[in-house]
Every structure is written in C-alpha cells, then in structure tokens.
C-alpha positions, 0 to 999 in steps of 0.5 A: 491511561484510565488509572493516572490521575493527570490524565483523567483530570485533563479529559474530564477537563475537556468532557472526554473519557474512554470507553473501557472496552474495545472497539472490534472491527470486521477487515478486509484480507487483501491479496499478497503482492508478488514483485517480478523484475526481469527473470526474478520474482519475489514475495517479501509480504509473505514475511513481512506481513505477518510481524506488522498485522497485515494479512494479504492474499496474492493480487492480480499482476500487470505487465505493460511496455515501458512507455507512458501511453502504454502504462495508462492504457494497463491502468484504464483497462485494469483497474476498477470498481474491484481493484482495492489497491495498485503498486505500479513498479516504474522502470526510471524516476521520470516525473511525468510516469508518476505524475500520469499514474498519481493522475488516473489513480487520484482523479479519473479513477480514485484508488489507493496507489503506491509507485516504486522505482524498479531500481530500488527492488534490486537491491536485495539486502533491502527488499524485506524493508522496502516489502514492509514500508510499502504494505504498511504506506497501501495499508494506510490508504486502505 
C-alpha cells in the first residue's frame, strides 16, 4: 500500500500515513483446552492451533451436574481474577443455561466466555473446525 500512488493520494487526503516499520507486541500463552464428553477426551487445539497463530497451554477442567444451580455454582467458585478465558460445554440448547452463564460471565464476573453444545462435539468429522472457530471466537475476546 506504501507504493500505490491512489492509495497514498487518499490517506494524504484524510492526513493519515503508515508507519514503515512494525508495531511488535509481548502476548500471552493461554493453556490447551482439552474437550471431555462421556468416556472420551480430545485435544483438537493441539492441531489446530498451530496453522491459525494460537499458542495454547493446557487449562484447568470443571465438571458440574447437569443442573443450572449447579453450573452457576462451578462457575462462582471457579472462575476469577486468574481465569483469562471459559468455554462451558452444555449438554442441551436450553436458553436459560446459556442466558445464566452469559449472565455471570458478562455481568457479575466479566470473563471472555464461549458456550458450545455437547452435541455438536460428537460429531467427529467436524471437531477440528469446531476446535479452530472456537480458539479463534476466545482468541478475539482476548
């Protein structure tokens, strides 16, 4: 963009330029999330991570009853100050699980979140893609 003349023409226009070196920046590295459904247990970020830029470290994992009482009590208890990101695996699509944990992780306790329905985990074929658009959606949060 430095060299096209139309280019140059209109940010001089507006009073703008770029600078002609980069801009380096220190990052975090974030743990690897590790999915558990039933019996199984995944790492997709292992391999999805890498081609997209994301360097992850493995997280902390949280079970809870599958009850909204008992995901909000997980939630109180486990995520704080230390807690960067959470990616809370539902069982069902039930508006008022999402809309309780969007609610404490938005308001009461503000922390990047990501909710996914544990159907759409099993569905092997598509793991890796799921694994990369949720790295990607909690990379953006970040």
């Amino acid at each position: 963009m430095s060299r096209d003349a139309s280019v140059q023409t209109t940010l001089s226009t507006w009073g703008l330029s770029f600078e002609n070196k980069l801009l380096y920046l220190t990052g975090r590295v974030l743990p690897t999330e590790r999915i558990l459904q039933g019996a199984r247990a995944y790492e997709p970020s292992t391999k999805c991570r890498g081609p997209v830029g994301i360097r992850l470290q493995r997280p902390g994992m949280i079970e809870y009853d599958d009850r909204q009482e008992a995901l909000l009590r997980a939630l109180q208890q486990n995520v704080g100050q230390q807690v960067q990101m959470v990616v809370v695996i539902l069982s069902t699509n039930r508006k008022e699980k999402y809309a309780c944990v969007k609610r404490y992780l938005c308001v009461d306790c503000p922390t990047p979140s990501q909710c996914v329905v544990a159907r759409t985990l099993s569905r092997l074929q598509t793991l890796m893609t799921i694994a990369t658009k949720i790295s990607l959606q909690m990379n953006c949060c970040t």
